[in-house]
C-alpha positions in Angstrom: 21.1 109.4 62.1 22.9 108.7 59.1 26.7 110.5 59.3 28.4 111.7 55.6 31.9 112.4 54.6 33.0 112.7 51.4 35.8 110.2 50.3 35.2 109.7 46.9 38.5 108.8 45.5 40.0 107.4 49.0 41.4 103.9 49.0 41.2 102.8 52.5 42.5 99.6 53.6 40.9 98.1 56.5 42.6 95.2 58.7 40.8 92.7 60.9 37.7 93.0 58.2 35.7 89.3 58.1 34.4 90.3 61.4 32.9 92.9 64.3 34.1 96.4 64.0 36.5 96.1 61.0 33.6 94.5 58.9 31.0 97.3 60.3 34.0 100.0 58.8 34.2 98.1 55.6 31.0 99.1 54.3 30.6 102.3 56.5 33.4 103.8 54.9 31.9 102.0 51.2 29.0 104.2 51.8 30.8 107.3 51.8 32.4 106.6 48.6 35.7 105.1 49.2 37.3 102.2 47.9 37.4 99.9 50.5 40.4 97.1 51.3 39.2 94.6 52.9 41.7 92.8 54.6 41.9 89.2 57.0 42.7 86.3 57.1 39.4 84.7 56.3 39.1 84.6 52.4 35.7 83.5 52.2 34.2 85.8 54.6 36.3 88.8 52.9 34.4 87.6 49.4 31.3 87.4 51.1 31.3 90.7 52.1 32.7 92.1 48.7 30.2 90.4 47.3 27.4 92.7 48.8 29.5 96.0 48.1 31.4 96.8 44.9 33.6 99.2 46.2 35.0 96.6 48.5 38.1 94.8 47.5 39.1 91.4 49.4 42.5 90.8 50.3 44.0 87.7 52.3 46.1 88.7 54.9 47.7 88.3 58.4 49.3 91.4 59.8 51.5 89.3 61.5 53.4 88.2 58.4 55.3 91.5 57.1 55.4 90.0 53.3 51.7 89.7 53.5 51.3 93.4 54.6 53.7 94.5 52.3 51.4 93.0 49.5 48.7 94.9 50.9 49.8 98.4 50.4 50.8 97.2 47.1 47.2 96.2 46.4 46.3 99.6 47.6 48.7 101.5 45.6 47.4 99.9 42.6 43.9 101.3 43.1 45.5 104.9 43.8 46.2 104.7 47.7 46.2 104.4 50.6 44.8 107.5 51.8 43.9 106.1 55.0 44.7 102.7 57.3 42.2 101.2 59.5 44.1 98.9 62.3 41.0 96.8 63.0 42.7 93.6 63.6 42.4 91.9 66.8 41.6 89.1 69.8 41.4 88.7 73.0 40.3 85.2 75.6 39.0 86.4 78.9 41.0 84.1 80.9 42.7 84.9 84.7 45.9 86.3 84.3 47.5 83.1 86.5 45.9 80.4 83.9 47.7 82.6 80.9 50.8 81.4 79.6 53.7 83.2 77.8 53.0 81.6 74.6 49.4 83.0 74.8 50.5 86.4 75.8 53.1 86.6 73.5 50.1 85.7 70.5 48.1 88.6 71.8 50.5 91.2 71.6 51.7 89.9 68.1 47.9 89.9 66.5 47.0 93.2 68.5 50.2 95.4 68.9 52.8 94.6 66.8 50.9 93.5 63.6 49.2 97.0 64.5 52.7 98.2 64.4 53.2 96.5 61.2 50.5 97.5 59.4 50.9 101.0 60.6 54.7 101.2 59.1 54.0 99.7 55.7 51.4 102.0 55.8 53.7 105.1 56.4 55.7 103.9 53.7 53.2 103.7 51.3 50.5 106.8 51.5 50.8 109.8 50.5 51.2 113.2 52.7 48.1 114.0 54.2 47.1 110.1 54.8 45.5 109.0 57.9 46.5 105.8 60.0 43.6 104.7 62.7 44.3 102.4 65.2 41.1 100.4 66.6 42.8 100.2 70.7 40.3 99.6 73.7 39.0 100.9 76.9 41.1 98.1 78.0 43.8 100.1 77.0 43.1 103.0 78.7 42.0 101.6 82.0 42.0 97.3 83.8 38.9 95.2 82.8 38.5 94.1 85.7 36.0 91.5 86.8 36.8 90.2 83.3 40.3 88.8 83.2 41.9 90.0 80.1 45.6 90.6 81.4 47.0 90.0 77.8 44.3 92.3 75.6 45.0 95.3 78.4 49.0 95.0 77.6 48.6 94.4 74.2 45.7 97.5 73.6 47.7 99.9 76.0 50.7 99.2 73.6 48.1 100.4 71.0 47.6 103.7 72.8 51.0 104.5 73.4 52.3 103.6 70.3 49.6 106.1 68.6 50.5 108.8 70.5 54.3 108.2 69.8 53.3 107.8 65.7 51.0 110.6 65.6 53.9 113.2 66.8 57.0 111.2 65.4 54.9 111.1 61.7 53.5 114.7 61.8 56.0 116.5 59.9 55.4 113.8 57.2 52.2 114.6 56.6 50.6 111.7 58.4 48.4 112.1 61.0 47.9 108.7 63.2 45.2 108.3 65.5 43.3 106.1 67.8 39.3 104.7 68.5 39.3 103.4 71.7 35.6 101.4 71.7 33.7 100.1 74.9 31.4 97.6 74.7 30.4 96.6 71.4 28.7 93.8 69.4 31.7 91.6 68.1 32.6 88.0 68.0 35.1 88.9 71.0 32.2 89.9 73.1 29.1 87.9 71.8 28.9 85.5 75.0 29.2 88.7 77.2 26.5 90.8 75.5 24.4 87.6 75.0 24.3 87.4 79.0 21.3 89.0 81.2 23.9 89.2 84.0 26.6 90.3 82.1 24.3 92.8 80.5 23.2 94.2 83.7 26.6 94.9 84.7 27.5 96.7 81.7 24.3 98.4 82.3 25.6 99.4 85.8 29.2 100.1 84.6 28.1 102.6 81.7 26.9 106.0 82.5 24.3 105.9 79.7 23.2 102.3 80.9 23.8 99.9 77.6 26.5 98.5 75.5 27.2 100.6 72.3 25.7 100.0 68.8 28.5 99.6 65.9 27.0 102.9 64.1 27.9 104.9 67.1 31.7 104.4 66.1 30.5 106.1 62.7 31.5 109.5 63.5 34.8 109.0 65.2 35.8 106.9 62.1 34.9 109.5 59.2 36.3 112.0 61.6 39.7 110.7 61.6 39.1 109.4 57.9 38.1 112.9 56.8 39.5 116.1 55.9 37.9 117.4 59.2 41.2 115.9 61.4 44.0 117.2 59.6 44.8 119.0 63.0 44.2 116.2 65.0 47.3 113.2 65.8 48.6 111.1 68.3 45.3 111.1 70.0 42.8 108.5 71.8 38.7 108.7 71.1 37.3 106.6 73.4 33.8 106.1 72.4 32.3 104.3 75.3 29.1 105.7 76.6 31.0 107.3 79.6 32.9 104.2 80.8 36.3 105.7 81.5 34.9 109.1 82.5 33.5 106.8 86.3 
């Protein structure tokens, strides 16, 4: 099933978008007439993908360096916006929590919390009342991923769904509604060794009430949801869209 909203004359910007998810969102939210933002730190990835859609606009950037993200709204406010902010950017290493050191943990939490943070506040700054922010967390955020050891991805993505919660109501009366997609087990860089597993597979298989990792146009609807004029009653709130996963 194909899923429509009308954003014609939407700038979007879009965060962590060479890759996975974010790249997926790039050309969903193309498709449904906005102009699309496409920003990471991977150039010629970013001009790839513009390449294939012209209503995709590449932008270099790392969320973790505030000029950079304070070039990207400008970008955006050139082309009219932003009307709406996809936080897509994002890593995690599955490695035991004893074998992790500070350094590491501090990385995570700077790529996934506060350069969502970031992003999120230049966004603020920049889009007009009625703009939407959406904040890619995890079901790692909401609950432990345990037998996969991700100790610093949990912190950092449960940092994600707090601090949504605590923007959606603190931003309200501005007009700007920020929300959160909280995906299970999707095809990504971040998870291609898992999903590429028969073992691995039959345990997400086990694990998920529907029996099978999701497919990346099952996010559709949550995103043009929160994109759309459909959630302008809707902030500070988590969508996990994970075939059942945190409902065990």
């Amino acid at each position: 099933m194909t899923l429509r909203a009308d954003l014609a004359g939407q700038v979007v910007v879009v965060t962590g978008a060479s890759s996975g998810i974010g790249r997926h969102f790039c050309r969903v939210l193309a498709d449904n007439h906005a102009t699309v933002v496409a920003a990471a730190r991977r150039t010629d990835r970013l001009e790839e993908l513009a390449a294939t859609t012209p209503a995709i606009v590449p932008f270099t950037c790392d969320v973790t360096d505030s000029v950079a993200v304070d070039a990207l709204m400008a970008r955006a406010q050139e082309l009219g916006g932003p009307q709406v902010v996809v936080n897509a950017a994002g890593f995690g290493d599955a490695k035991p929590a004893l074998e992790t050191t500070v350094e590491e943990f501090r990385a995570t939490l700077e790529v996934d919390l506060t350069g969502t943070f970031q992003v999120a506040k230049a966004a603020a700054k920049a889009m007009p009342e009625g703009g939407s922010i959406i904040n890619i967390a995890s079901i790692l955020g909401l609950v432990g991923s345990w037998p996969i050891t991700q100790a610093s991805y949990c912190a950092a993505k449960g940092g994600v769904v707090n601090l949504t919660r605590q923007l959606g109501a603190e931003w309200a009366r501005l007009g700007i509604r920020v929300n959160a997609i909280a995906p299970g087990f999707f095809p990504s860089e971040q998870t291609d060794e898992l999903l590429a597993d028969e073992k691995s597979l039959a345990f997400l298989g086990r694990n998920t009430p529907v029996g099978r990792p999701g497919r990346l146009d099952e996010l559709d609807g949550a995103l043009l949801l929160l994109a759309s004029s459909a959630s302008t009653f809707i902030t500070g709130q988590i969508i996990a869209v994970d075939g059942g996963w945190t409902a065990r």
